[in-house]
DRENZA-215503 format. One record per residue: residue number from 1; residue in one letter; chain; x, y, z of N, C-alpha, C in turn. Coordinates in pm, 1 decimal. Each point is the difference from the previous one (the first is absolute). Example, Ala and Ser with C-alpha at 12.3 -4.5 7.8 and 13.67 -1.06 7.14 Angstrom:
2
ATOM   i aa ch     n.px     n.py     n.pz    ca.px    ca.py    ca.pz     c.px     c.py     c.pz
ATOM   1  a  A   1319.0   -569.0    780.0    -89.0    119.0      0.0     90.0    120.0      0.0
ATOM   2  s  A    -35.0    105.0    -72.0     82.0    119.0      6.0    -77.0    109.0     73.0
***
This chain:
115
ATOM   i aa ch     n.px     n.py     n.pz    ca.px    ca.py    ca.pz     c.px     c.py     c.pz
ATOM   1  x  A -12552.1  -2701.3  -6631.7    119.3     55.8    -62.4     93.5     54.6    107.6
ATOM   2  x  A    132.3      5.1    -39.2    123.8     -7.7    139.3      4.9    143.2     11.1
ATOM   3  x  A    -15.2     75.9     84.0     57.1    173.0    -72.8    116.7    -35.2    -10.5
ATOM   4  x  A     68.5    133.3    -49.2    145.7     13.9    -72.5     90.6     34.5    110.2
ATOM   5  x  A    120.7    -17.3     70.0     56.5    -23.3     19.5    122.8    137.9     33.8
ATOM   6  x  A    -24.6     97.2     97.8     76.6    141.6    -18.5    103.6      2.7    -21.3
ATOM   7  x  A     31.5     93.0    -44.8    144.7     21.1    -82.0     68.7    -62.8     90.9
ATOM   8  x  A     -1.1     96.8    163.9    125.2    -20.6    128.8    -26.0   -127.1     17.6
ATOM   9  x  A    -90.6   -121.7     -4.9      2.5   -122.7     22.0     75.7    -71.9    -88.2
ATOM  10  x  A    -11.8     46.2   -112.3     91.9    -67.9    -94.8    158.4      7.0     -6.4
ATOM  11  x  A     16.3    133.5     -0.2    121.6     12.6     58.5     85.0    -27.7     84.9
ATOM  12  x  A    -86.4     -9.9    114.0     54.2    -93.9    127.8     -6.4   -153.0    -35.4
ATOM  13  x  A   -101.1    -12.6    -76.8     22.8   -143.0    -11.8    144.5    -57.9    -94.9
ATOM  14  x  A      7.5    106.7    -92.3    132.4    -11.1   -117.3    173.3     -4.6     91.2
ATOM  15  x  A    -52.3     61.7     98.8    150.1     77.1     81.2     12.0   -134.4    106.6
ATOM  16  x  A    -98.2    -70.7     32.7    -18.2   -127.8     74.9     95.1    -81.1    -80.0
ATOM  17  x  A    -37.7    -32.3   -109.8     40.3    -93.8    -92.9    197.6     16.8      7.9
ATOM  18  x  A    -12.4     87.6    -65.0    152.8     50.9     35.2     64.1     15.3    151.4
ATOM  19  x  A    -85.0    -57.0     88.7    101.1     24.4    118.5     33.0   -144.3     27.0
ATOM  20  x  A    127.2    -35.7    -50.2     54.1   -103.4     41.1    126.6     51.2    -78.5
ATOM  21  x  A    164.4    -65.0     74.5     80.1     31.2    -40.0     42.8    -67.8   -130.3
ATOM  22  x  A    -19.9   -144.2     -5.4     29.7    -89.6   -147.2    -81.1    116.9    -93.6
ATOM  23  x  A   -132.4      9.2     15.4    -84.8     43.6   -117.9     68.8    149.8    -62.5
ATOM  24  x  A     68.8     86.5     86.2     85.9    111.0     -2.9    140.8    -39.4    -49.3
ATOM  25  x  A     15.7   -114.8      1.1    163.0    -40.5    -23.3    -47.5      0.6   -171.0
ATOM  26  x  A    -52.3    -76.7    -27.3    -46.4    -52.2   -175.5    -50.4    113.9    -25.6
ATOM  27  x  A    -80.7     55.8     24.7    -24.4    169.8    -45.0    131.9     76.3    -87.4
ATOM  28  x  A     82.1      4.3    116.7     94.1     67.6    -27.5    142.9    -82.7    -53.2
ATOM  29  x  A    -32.7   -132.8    -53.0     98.5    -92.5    -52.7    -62.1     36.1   -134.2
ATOM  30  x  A   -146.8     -9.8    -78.2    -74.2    -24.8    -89.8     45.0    195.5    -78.4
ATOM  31  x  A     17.6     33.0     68.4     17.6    161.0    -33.0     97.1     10.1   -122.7
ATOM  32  x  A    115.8    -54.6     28.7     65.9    -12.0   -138.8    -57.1    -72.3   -151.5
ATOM  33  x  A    -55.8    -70.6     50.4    -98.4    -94.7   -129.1     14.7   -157.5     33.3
ATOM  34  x  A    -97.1    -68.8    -30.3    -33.6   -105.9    -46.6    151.4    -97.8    118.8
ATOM  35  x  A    -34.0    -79.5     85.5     58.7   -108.8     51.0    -31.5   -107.6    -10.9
ATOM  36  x  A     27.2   -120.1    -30.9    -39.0   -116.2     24.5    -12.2    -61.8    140.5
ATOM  37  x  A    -85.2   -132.0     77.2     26.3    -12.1    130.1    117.5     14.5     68.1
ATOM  38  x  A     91.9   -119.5    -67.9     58.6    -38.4     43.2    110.1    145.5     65.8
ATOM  39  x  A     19.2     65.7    -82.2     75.1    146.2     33.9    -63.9     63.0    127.5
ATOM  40  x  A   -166.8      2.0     23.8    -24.3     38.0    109.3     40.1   -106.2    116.1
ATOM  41  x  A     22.8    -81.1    -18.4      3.4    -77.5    114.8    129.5     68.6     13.6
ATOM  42  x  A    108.5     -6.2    -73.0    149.3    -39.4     22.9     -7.1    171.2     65.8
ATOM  43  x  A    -45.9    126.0    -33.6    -11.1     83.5     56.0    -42.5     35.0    134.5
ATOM  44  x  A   -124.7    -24.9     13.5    -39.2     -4.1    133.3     58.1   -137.9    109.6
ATOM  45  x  A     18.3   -114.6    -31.6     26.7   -101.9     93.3   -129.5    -28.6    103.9
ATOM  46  x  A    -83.4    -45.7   -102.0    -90.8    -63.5    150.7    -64.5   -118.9    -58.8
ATOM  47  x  A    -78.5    -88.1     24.8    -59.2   -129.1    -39.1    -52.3      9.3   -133.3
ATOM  48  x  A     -9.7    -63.5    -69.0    -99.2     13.5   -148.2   -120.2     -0.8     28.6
ATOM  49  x  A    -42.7    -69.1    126.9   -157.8    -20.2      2.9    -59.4    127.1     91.3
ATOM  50  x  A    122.9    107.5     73.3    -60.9     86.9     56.0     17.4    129.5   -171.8
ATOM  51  x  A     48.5    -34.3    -61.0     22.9    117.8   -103.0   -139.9     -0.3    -84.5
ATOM  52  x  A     24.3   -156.9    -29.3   -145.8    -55.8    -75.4    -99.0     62.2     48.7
ATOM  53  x  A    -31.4     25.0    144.0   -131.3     65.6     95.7      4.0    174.1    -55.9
ATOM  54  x  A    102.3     26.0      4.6    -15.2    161.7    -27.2     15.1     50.5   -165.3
ATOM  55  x  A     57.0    -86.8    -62.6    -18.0     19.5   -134.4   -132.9    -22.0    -20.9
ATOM  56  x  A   -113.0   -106.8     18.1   -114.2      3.1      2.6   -137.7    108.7     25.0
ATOM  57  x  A     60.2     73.9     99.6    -63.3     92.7     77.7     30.6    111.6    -78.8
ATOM  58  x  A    106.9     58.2    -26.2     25.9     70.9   -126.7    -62.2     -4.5   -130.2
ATOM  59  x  A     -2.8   -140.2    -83.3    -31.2    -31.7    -97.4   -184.0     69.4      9.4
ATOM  60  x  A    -69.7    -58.0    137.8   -150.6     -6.2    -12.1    -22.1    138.8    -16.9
ATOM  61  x  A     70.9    101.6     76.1    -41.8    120.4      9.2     57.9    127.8   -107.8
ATOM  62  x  A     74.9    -78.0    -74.8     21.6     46.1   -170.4    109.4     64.1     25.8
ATOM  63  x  A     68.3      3.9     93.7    108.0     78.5      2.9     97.6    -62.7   -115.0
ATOM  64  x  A     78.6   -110.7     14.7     77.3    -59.9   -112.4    -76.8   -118.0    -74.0
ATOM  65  x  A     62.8    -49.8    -75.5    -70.2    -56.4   -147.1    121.8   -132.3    -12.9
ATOM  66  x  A    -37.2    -81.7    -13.3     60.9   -143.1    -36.6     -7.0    -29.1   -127.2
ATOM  67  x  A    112.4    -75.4    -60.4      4.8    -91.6   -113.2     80.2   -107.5     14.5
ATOM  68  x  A    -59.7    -79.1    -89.3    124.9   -131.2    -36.1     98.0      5.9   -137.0
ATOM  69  x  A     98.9    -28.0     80.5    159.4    -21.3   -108.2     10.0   -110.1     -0.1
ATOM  70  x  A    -66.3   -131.5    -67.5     37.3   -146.1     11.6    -43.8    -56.3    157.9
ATOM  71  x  A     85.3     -5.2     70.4    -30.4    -30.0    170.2     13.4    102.3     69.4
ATOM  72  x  A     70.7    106.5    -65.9      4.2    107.8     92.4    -86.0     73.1     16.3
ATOM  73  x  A    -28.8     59.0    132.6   -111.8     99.0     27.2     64.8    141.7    -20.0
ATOM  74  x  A    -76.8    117.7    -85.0    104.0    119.7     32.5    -91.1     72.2     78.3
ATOM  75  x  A     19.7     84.8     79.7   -107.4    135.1     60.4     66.0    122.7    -29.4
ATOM  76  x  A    -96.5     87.4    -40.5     53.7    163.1    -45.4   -154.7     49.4     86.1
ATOM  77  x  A     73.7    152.1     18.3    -78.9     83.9     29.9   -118.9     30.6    -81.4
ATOM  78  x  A   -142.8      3.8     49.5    -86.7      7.9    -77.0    -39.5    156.2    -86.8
ATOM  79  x  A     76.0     89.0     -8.5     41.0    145.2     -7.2     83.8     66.4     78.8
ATOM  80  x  A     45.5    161.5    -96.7     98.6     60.3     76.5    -50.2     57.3     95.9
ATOM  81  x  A   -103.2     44.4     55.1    -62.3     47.0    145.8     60.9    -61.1     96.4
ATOM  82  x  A    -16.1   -138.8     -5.7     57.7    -99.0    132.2    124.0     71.0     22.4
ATOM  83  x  A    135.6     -3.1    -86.4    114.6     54.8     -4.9    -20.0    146.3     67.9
ATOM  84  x  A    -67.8     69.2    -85.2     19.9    162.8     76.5    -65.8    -54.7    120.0
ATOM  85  x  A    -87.0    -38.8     51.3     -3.8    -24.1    174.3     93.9      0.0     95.4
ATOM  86  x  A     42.3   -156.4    -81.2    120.9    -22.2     86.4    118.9    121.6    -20.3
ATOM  87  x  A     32.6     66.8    -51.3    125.8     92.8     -7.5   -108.4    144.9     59.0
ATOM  88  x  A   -105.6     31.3     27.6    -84.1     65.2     52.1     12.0    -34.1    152.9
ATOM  89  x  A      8.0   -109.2     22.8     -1.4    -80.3    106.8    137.7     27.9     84.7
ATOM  90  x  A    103.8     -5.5    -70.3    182.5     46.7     26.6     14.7    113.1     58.8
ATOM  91  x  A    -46.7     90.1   -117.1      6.4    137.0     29.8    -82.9     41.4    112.9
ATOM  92  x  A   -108.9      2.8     46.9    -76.6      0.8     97.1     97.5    -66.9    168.1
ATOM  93  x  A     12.0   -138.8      5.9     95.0    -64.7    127.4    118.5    106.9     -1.7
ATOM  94  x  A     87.8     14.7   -100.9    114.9    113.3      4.2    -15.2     97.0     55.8
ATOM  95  x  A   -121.8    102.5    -47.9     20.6    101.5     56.1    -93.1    -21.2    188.8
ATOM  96  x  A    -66.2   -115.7      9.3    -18.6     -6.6    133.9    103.4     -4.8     97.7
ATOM  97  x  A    103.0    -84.7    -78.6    147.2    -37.0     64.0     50.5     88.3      7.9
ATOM  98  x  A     -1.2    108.4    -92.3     97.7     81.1     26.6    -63.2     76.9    110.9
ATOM  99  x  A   -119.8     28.8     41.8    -71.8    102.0     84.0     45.1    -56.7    100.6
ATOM 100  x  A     13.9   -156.3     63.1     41.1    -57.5    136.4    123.3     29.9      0.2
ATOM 101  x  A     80.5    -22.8    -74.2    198.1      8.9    -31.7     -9.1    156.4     62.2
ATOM 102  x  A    -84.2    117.4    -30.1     36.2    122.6     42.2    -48.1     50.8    163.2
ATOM 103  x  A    -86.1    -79.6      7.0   -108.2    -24.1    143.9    140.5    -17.8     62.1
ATOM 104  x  A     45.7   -147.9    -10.8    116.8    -65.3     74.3    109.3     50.0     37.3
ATOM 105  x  A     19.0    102.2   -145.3    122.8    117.5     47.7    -22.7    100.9     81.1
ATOM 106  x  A   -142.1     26.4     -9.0    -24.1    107.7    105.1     26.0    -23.7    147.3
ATOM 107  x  A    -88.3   -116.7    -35.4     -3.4    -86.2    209.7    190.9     28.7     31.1
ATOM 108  x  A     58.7    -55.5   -105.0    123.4     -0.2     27.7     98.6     74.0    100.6
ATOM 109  x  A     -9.6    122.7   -113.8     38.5    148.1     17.0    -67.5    -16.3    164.3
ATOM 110  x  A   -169.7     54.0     -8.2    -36.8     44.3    146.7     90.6    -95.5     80.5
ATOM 111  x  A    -22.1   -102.6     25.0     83.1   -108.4     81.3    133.0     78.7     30.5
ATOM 112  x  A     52.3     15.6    -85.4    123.1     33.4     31.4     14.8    160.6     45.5
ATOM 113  x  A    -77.1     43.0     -4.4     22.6    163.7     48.0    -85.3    -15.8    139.6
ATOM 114  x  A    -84.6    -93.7     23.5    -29.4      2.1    124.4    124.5    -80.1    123.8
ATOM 115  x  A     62.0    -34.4    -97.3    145.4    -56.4    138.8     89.8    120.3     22.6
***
């Protein structure tokens, strides 16, 4: 029998999954609701067969959820968690940014009072 698998392994393994920029682009395209492919493509701009690769990788690890519309494929977010992440995710880079933006003004200032 496999043991189970620790929380922090899993987690790291979940935060793996998500580190790619396409897989972060559809994250946060899928946030409003329900897209069909073709919209992700025309959004992001990159190959169908590299989108195909990360929509896949998504799909396995339950993050979003597929259906068919006739020929069309749609993908939605597989719950609202994903969403609060990503806007969890915003707020978090912001206020890092803003901590460098004030760093930068500081260096500034000194810089300039040392001439």
């Amino acid at each position: 029998m496999k043991a189970p698998i620790p929380l922090y392994q899993a987690k790291a393994e979940f935060f793996r999954m998500l580190g790619h920029p396409v897989r972060i682009r559809v994250l946060e395209l899928l946030q409003d609701g329900p897209l069909p492919v073709r919209d992700l493509l025309a959004a992001i701009e990159i190959e169908p067969s590299s989108l195909s690769q990360q929509l896949a990788v998504l799909r396995r690890s339950g993050i979003v959820t597929s259906s068919r519309d006739g020929s069309t494929v749609v993908y939605a977010l597989a719950g609202g968690d994903v969403a609060d992440l990503m806007r969890a995710a915003r707020r978090i880079l912001t206020e890092m940014l803003a901590g460098r933006n004030e760093l930068l003004e500081e260096l500034r200032e000194a810089e300039a009072d040392a001439r």
